[in-house]
N, CA, C and O atoms as a Maestro MAE file, in Angstrom:
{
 s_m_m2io_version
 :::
 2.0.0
}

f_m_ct {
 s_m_title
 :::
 protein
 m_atom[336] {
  # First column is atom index #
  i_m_mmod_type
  r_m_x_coord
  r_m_y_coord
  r_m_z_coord
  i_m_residue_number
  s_m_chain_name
  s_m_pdb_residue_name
  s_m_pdb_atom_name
  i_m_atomic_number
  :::
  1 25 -21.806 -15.248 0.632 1 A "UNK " " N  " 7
  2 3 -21.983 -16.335 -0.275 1 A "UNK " " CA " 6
  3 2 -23.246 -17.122 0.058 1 A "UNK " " C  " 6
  4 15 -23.860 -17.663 -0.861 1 A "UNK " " O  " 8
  5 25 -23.714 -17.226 1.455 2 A "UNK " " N  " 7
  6 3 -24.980 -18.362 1.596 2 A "UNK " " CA " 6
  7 2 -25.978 -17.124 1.385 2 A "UNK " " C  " 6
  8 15 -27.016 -17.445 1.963 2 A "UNK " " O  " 8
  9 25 -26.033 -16.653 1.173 3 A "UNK " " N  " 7
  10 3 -26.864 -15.239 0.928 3 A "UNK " " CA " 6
  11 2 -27.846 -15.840 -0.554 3 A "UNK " " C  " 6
  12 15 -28.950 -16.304 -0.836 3 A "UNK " " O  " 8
  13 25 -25.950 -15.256 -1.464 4 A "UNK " " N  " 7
  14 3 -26.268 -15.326 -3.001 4 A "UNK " " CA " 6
  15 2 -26.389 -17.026 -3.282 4 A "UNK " " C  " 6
  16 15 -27.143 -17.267 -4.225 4 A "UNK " " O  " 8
  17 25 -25.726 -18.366 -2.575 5 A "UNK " " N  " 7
  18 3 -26.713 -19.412 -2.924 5 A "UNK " " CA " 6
  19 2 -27.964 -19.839 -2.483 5 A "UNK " " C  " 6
  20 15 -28.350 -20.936 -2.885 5 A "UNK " " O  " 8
  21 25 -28.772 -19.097 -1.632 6 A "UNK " " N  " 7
  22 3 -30.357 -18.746 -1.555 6 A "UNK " " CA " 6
  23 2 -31.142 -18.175 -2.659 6 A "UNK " " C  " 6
  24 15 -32.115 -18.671 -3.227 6 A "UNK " " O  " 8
  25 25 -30.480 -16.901 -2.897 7 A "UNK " " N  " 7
  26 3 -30.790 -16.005 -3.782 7 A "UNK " " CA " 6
  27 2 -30.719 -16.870 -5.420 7 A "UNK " " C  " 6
  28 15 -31.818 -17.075 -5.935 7 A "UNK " " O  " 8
  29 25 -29.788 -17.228 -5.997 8 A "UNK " " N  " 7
  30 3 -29.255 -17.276 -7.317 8 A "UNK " " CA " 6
  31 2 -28.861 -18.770 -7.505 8 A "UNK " " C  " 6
  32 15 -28.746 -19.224 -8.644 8 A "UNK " " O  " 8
  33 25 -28.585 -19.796 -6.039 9 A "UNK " " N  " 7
  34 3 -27.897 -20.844 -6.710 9 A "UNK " " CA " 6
  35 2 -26.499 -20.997 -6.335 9 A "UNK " " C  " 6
  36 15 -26.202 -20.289 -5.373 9 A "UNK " " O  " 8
  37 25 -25.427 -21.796 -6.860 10 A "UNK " " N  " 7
  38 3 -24.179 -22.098 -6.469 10 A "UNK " " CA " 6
  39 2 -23.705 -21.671 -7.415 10 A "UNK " " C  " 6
  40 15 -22.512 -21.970 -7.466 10 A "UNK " " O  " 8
  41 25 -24.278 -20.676 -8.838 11 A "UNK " " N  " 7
  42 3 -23.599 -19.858 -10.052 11 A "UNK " " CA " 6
  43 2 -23.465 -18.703 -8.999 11 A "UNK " " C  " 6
  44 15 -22.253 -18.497 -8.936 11 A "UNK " " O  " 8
  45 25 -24.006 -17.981 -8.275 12 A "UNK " " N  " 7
  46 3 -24.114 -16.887 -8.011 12 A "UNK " " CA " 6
  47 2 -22.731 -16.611 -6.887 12 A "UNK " " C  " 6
  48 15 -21.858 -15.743 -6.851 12 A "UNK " " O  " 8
  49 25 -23.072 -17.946 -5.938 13 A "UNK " " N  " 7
  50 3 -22.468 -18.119 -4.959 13 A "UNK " " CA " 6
  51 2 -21.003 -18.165 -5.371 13 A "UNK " " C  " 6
  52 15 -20.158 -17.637 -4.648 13 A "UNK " " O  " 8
  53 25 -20.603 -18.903 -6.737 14 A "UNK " " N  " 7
  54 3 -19.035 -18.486 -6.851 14 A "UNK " " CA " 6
  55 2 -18.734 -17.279 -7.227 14 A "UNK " " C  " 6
  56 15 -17.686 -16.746 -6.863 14 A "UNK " " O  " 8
  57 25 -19.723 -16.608 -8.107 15 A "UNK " " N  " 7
  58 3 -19.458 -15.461 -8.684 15 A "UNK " " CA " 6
  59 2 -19.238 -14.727 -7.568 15 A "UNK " " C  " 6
  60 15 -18.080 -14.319 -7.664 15 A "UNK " " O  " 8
  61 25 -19.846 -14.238 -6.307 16 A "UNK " " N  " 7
  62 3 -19.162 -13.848 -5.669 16 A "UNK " " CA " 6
  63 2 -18.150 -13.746 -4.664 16 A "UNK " " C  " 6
  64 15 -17.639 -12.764 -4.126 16 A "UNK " " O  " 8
  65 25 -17.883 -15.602 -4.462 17 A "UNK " " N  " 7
  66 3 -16.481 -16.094 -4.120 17 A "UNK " " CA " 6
  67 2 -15.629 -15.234 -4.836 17 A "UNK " " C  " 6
  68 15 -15.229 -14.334 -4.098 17 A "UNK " " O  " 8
  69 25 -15.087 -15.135 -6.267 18 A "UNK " " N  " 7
  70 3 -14.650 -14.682 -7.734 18 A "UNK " " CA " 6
  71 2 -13.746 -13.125 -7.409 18 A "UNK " " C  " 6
  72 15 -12.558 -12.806 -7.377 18 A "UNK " " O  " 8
  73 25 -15.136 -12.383 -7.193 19 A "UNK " " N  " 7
  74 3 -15.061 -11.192 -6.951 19 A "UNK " " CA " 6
  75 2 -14.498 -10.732 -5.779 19 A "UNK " " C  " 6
  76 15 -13.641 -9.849 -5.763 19 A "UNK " " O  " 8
  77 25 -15.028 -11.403 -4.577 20 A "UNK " " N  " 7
  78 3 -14.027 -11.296 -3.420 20 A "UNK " " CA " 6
  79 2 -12.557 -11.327 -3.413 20 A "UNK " " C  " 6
  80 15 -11.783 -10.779 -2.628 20 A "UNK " " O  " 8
  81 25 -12.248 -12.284 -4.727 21 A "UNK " " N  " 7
  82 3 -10.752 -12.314 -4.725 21 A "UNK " " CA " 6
  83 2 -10.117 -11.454 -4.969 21 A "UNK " " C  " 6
  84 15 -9.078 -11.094 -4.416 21 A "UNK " " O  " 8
  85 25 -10.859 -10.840 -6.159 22 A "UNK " " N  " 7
  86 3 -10.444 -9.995 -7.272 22 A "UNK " " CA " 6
  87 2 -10.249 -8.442 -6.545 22 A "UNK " " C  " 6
  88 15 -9.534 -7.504 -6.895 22 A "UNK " " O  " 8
  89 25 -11.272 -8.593 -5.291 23 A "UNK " " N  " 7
  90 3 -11.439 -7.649 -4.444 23 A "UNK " " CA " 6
  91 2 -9.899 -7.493 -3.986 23 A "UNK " " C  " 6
  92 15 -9.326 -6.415 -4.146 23 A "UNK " " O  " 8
  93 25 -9.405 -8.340 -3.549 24 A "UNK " " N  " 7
  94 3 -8.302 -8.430 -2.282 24 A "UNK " " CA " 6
  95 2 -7.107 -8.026 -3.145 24 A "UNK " " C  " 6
  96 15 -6.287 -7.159 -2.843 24 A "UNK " " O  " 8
  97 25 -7.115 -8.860 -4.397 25 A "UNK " " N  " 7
  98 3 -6.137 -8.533 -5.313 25 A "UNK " " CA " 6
  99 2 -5.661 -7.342 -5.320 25 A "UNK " " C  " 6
  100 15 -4.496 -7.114 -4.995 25 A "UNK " " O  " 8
  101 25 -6.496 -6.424 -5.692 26 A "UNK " " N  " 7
  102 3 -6.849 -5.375 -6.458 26 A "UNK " " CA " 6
  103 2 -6.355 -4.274 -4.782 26 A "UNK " " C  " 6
  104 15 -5.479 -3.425 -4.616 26 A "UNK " " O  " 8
  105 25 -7.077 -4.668 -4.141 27 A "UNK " " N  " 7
  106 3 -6.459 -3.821 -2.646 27 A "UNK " " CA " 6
  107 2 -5.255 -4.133 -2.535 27 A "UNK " " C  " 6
  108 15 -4.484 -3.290 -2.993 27 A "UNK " " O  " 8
  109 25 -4.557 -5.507 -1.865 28 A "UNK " " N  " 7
  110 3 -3.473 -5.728 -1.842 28 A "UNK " " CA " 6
  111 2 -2.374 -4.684 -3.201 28 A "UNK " " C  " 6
  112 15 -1.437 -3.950 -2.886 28 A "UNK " " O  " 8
  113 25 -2.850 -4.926 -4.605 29 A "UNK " " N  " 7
  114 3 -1.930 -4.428 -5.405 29 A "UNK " " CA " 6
  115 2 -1.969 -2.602 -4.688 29 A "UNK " " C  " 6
  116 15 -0.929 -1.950 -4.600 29 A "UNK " " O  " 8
  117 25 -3.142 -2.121 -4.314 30 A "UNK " " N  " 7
  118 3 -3.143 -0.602 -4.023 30 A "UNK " " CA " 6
  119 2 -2.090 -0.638 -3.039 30 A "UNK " " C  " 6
  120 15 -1.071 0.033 -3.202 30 A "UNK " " O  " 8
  121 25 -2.278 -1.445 -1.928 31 A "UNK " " N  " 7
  122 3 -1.356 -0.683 -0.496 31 A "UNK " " CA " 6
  123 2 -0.192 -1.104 -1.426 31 A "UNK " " C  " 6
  124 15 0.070 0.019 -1.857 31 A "UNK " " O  " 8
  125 25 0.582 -1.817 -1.964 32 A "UNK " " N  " 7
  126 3 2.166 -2.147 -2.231 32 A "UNK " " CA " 6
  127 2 2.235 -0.707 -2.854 32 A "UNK " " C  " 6
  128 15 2.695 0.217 -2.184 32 A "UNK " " O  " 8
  129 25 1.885 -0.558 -3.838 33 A "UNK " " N  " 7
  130 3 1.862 0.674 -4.906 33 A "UNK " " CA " 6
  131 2 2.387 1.883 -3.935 33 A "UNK " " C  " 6
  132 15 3.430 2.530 -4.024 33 A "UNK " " O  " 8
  133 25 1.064 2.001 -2.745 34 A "UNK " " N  " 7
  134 3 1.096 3.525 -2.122 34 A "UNK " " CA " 6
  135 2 2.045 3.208 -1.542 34 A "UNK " " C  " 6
  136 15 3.022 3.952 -1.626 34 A "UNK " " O  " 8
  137 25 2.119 2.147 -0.837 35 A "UNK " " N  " 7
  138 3 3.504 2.161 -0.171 35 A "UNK " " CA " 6
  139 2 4.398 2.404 -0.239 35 A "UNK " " C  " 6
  140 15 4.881 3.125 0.634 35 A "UNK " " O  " 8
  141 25 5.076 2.010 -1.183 36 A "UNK " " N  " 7
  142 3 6.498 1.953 -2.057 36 A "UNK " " CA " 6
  143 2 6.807 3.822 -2.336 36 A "UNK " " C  " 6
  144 15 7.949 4.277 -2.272 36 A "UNK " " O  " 8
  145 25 5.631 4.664 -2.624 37 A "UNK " " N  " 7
  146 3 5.818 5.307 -2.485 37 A "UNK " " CA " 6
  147 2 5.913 6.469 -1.164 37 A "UNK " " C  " 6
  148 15 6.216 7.592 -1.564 37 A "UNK " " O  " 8
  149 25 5.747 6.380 -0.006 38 A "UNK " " N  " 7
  150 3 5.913 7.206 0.940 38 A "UNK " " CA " 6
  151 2 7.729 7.094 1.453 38 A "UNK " " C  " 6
  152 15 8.303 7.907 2.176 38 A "UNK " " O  " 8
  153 25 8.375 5.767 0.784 39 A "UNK " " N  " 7
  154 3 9.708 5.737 1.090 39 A "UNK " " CA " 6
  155 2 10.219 7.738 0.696 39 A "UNK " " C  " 6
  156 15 10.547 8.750 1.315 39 A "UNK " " O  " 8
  157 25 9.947 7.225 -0.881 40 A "UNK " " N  " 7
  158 3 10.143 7.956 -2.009 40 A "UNK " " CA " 6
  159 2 10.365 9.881 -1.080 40 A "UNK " " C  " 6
  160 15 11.288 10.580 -0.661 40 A "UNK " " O  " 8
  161 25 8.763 9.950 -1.203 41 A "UNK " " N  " 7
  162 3 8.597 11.059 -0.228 41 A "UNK " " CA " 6
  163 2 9.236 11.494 1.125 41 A "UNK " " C  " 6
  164 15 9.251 12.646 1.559 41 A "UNK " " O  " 8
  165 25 9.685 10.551 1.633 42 A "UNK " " N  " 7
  166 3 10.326 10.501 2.913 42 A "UNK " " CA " 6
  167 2 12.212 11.110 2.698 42 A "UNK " " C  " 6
  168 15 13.084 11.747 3.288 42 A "UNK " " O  " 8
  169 25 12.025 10.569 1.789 43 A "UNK " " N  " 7
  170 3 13.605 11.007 1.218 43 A "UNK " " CA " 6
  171 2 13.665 12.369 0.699 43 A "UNK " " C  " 6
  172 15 14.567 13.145 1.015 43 A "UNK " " O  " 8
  173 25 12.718 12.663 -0.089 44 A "UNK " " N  " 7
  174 3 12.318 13.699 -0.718 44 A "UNK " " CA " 6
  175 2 12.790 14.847 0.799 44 A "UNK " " C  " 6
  176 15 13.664 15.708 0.900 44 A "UNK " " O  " 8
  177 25 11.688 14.307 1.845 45 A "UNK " " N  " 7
  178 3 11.553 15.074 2.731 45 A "UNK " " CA " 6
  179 2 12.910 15.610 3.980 45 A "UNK " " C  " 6
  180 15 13.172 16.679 4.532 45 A "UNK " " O  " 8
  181 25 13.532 14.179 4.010 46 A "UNK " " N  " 7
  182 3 15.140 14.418 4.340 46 A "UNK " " CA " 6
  183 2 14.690 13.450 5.490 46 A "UNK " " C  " 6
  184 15 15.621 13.504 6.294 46 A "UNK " " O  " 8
  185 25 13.655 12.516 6.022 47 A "UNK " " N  " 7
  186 3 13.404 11.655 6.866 47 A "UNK " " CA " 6
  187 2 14.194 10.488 6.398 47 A "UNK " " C  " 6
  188 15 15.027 10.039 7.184 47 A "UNK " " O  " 8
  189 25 14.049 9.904 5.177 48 A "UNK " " N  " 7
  190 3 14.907 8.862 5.205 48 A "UNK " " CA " 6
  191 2 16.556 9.208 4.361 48 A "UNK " " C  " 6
  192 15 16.868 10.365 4.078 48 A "UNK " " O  " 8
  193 25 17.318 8.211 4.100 49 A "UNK " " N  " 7
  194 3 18.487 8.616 3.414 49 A "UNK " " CA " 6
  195 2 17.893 9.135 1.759 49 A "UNK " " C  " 6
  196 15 16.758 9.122 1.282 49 A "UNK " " O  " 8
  197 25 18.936 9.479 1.312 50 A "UNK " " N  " 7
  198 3 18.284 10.188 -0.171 50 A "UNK " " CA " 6
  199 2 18.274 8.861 -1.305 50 A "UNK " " C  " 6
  200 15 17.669 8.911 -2.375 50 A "UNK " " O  " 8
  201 25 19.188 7.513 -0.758 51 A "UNK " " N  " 7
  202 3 19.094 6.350 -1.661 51 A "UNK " " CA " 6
  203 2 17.685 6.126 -2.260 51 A "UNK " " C  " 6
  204 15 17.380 5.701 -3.374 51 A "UNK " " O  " 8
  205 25 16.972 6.490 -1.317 52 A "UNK " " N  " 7
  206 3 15.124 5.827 -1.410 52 A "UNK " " CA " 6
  207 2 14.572 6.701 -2.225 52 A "UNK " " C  " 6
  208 15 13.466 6.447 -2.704 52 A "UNK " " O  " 8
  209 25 15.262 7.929 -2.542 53 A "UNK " " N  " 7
  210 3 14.540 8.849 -3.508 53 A "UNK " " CA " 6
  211 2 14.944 8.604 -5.021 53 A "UNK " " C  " 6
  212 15 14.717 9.501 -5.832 53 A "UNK " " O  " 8
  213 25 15.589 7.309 -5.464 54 A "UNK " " N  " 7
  214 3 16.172 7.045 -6.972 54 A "UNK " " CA " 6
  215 2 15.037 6.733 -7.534 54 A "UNK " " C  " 6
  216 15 14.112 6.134 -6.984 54 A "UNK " " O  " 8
  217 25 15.069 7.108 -8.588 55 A "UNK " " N  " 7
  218 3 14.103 6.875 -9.402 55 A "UNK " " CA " 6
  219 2 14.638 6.690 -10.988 55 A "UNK " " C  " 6
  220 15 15.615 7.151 -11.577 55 A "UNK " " O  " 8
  221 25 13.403 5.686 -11.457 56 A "UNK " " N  " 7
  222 3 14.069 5.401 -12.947 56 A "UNK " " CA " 6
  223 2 13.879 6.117 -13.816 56 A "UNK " " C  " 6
  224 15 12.874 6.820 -13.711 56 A "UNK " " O  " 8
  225 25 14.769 6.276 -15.100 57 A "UNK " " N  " 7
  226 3 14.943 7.567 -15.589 57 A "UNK " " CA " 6
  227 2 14.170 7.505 -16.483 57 A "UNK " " C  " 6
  228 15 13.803 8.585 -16.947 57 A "UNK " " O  " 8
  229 25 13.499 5.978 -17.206 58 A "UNK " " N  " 7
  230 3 12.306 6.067 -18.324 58 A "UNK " " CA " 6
  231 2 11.131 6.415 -17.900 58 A "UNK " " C  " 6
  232 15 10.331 7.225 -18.369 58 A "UNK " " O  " 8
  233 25 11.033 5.192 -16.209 59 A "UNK " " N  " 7
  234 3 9.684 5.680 -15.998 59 A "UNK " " CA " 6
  235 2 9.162 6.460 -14.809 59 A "UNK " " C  " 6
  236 15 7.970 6.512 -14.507 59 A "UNK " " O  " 8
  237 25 9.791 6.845 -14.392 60 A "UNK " " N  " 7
  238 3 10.399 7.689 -13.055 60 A "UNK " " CA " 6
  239 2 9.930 7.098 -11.630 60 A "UNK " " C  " 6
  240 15 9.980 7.698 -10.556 60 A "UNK " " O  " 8
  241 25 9.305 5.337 -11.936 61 A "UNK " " N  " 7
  242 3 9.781 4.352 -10.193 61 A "UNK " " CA " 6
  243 2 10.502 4.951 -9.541 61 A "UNK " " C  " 6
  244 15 11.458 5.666 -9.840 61 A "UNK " " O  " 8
  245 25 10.055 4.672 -8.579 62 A "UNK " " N  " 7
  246 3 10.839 5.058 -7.668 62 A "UNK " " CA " 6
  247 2 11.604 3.441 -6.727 62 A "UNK " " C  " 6
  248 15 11.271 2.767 -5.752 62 A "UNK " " O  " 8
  249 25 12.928 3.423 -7.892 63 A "UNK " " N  " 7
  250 3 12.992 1.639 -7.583 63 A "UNK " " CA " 6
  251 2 13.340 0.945 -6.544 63 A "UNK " " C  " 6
  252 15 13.119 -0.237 -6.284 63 A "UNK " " O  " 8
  253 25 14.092 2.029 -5.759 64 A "UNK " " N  " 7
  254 3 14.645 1.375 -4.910 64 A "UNK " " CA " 6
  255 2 13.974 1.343 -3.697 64 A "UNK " " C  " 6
  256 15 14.337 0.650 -2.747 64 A "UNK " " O  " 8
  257 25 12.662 2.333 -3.703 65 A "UNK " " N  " 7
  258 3 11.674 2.136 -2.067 65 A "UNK " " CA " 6
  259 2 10.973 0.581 -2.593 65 A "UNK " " C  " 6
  260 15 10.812 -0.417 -1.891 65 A "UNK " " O  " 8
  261 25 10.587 0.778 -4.233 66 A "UNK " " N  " 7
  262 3 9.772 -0.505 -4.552 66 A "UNK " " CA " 6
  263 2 10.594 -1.778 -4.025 66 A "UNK " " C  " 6
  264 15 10.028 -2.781 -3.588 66 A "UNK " " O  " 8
  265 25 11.993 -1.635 -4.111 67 A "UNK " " N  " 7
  266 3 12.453 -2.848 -3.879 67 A "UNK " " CA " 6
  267 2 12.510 -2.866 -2.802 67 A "UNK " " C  " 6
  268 15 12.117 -3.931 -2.325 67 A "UNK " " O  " 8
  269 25 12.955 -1.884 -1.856 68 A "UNK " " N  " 7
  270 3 12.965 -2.305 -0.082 68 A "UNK " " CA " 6
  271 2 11.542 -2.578 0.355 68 A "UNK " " C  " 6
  272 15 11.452 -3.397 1.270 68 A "UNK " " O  " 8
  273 25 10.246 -1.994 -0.170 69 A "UNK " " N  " 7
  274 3 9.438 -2.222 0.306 69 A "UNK " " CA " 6
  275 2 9.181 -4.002 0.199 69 A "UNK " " C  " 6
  276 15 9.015 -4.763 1.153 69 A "UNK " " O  " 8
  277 25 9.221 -4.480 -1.786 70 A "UNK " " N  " 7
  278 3 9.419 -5.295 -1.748 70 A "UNK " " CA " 6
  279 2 10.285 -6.748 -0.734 70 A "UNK " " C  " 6
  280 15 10.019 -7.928 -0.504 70 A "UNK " " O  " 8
  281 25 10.820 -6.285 -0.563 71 A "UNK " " N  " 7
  282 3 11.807 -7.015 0.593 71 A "UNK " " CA " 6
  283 2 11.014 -7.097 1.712 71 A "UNK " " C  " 6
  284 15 10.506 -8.183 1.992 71 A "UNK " " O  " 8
  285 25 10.804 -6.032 2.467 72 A "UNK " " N  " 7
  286 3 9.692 -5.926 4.026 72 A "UNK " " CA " 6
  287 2 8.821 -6.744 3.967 72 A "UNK " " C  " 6
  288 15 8.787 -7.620 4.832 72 A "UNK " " O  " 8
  289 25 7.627 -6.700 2.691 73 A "UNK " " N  " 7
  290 3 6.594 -7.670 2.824 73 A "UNK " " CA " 6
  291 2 7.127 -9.263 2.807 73 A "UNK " " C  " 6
  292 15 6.705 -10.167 3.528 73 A "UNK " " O  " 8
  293 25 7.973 -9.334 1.978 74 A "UNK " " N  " 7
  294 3 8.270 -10.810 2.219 74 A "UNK " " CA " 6
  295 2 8.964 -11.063 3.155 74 A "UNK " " C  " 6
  296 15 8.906 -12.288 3.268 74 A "UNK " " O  " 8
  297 25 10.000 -10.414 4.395 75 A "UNK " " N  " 7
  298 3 10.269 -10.807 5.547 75 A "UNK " " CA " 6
  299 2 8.897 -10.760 6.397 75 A "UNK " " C  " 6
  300 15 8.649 -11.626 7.236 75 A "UNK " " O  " 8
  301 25 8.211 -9.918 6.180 76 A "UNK " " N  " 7
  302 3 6.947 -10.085 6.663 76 A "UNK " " CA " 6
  303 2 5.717 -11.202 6.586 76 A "UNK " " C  " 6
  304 15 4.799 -11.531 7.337 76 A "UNK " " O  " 8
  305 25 6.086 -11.515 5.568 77 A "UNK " " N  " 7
  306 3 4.669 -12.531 4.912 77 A "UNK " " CA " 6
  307 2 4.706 -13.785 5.819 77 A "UNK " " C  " 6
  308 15 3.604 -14.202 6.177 77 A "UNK " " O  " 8
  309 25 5.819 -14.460 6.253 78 A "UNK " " N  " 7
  310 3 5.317 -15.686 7.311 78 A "UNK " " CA " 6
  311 2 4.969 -15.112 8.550 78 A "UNK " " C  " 6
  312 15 4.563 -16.006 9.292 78 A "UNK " " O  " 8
  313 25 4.944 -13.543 9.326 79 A "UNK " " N  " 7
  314 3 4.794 -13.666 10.495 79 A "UNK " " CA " 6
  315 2 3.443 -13.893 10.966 79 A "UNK " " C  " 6
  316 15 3.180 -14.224 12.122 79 A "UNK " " O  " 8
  317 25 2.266 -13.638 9.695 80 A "UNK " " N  " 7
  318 3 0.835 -13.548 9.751 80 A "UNK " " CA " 6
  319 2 0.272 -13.100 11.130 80 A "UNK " " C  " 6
  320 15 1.203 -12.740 11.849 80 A "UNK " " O  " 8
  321 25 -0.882 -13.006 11.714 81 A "UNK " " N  " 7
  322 3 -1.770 -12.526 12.522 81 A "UNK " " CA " 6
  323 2 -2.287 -12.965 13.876 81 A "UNK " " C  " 6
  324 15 -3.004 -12.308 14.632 81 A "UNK " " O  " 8
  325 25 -1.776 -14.259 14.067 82 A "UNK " " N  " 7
  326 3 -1.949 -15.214 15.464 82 A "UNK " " CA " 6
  327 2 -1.063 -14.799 16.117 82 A "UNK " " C  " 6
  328 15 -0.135 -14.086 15.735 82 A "UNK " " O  " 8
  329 25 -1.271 -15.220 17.190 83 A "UNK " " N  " 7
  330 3 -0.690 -14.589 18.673 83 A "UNK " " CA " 6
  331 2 -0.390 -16.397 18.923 83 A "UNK " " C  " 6
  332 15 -1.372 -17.138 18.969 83 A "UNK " " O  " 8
  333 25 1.151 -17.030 19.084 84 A "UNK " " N  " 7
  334 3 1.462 -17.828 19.092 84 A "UNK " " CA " 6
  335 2 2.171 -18.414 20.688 84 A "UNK " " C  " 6
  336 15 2.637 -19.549 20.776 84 A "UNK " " O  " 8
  :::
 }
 m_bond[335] {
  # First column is bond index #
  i_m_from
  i_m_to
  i_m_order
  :::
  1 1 2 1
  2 2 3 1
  3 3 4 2
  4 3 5 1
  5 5 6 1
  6 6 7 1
  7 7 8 2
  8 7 9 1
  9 9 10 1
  10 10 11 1
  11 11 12 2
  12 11 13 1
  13 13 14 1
  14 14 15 1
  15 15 16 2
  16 15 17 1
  17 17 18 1
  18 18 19 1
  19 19 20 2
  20 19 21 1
  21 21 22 1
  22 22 23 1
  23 23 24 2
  24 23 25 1
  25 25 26 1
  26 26 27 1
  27 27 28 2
  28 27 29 1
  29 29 30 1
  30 30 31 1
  31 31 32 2
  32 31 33 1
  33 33 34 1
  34 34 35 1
  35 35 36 2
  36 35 37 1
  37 37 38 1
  38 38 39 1
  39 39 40 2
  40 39 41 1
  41 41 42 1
  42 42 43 1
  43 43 44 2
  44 43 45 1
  45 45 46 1
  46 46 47 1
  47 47 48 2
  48 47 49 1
  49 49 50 1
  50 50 51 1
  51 51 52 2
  52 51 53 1
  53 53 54 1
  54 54 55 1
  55 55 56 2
  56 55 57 1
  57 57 58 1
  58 58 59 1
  59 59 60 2
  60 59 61 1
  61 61 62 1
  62 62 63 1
  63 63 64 2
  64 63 65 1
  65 65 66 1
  66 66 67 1
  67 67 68 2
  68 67 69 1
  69 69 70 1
  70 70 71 1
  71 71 72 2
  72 71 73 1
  73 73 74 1
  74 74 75 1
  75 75 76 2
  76 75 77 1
  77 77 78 1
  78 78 79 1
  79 79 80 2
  80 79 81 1
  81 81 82 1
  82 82 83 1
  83 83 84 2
  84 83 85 1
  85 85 86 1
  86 86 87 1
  87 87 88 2
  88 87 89 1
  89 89 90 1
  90 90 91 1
  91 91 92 2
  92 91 93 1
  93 93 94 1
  94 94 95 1
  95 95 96 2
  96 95 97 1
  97 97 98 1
  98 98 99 1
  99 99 100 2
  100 99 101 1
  101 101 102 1
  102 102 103 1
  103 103 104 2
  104 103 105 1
  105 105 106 1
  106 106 107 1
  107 107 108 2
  108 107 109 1
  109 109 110 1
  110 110 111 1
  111 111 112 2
  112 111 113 1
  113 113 114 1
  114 114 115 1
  115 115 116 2
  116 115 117 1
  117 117 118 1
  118 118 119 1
  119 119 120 2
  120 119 121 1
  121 121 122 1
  122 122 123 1
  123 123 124 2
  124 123 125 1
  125 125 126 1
  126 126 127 1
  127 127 128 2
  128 127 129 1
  129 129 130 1
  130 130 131 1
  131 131 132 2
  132 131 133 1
  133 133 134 1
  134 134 135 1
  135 135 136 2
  136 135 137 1
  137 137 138 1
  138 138 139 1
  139 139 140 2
  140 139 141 1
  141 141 142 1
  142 142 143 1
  143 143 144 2
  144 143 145 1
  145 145 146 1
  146 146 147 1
  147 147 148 2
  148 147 149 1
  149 149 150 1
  150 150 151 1
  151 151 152 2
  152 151 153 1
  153 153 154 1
  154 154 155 1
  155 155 156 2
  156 155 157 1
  157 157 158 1
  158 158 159 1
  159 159 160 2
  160 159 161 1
  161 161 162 1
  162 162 163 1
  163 163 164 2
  164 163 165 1
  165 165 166 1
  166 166 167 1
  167 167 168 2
  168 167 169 1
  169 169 170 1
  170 170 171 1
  171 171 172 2
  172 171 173 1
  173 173 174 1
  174 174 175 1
  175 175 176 2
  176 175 177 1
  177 177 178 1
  178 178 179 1
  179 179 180 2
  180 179 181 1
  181 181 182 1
  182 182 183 1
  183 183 184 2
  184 183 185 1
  185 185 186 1
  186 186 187 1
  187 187 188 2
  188 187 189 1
  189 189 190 1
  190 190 191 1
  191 191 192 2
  192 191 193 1
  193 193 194 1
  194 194 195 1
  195 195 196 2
  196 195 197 1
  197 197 198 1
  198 198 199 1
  199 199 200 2
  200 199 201 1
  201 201 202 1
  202 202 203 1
  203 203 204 2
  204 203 205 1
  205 205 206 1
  206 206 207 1
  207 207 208 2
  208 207 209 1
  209 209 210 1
  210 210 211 1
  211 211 212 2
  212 211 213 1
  213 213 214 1
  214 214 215 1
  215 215 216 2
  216 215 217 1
  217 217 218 1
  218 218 219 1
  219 219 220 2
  220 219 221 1
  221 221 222 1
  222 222 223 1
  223 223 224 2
  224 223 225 1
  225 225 226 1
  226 226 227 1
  227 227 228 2
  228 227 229 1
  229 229 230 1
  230 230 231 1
  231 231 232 2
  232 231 233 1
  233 233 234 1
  234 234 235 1
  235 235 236 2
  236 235 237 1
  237 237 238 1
  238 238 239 1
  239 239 240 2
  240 239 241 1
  241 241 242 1
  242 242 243 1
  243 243 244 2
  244 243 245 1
  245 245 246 1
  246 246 247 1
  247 247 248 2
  248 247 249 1
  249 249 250 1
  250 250 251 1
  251 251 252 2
  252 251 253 1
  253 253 254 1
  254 254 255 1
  255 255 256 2
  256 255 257 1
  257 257 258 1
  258 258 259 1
  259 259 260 2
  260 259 261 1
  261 261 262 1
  262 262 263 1
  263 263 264 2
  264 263 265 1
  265 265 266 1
  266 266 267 1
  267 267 268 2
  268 267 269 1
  269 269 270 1
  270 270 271 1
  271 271 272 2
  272 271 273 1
  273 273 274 1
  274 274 275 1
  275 275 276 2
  276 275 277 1
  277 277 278 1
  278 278 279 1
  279 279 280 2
  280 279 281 1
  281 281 282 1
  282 282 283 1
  283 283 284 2
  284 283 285 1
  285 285 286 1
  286 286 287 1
  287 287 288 2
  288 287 289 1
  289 289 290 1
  290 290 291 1
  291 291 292 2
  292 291 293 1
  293 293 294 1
  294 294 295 1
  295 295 296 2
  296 295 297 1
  297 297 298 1
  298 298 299 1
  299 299 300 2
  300 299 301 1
  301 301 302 1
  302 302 303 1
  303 303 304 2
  304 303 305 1
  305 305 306 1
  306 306 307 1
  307 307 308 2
  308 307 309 1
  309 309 310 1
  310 310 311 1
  311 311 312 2
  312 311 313 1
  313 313 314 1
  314 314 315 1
  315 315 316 2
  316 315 317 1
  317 317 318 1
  318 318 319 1
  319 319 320 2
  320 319 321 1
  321 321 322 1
  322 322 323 1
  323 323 324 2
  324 323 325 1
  325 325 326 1
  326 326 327 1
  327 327 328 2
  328 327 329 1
  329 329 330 1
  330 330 331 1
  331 331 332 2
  332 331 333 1
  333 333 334 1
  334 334 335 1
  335 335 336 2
  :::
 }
}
């Protein structure tokens, strides 16, 4: 950012505040996605129980890794990255 407000100004400088977000977004949405699916596979594979291999019948989710995964990150989400 002190880069692009040298370069361009404090237009430039949010624009790529903006994009950074959009960046993280956009990653964050990838790992949940892939994630959710290796449950899937795992079941498939006979590593986990076969519950994790349900899938929905319109759109073939795989709902129930989405939801356990779902679950993990948010028991996860307050433990963040400091060493306390």
């Amino acid at each position: 950012m002190d880069i692009g407000r040298l370069i361009g100004g404090e237009t430039l400088a949010i624009a790529i505040a903006i994009a950074g977000v959009i960046g993280a977004i956009g990653s964050f949405s990838t790992l949940m996605l892939s994630f959710s699916r290796l449950p899937l596979v795992m079941a498939e594979d006979g590593y986990l129980p076969r519950v994790f291999a349900r899938q929905n019948s319109r759109t073939g989710a795989p709902w129930v890794a989405i939801a356990a995964c779902a679950i993990l990150w948010g028991v996860c989400y307050p433990l963040g990255f400091e060493k306390t």
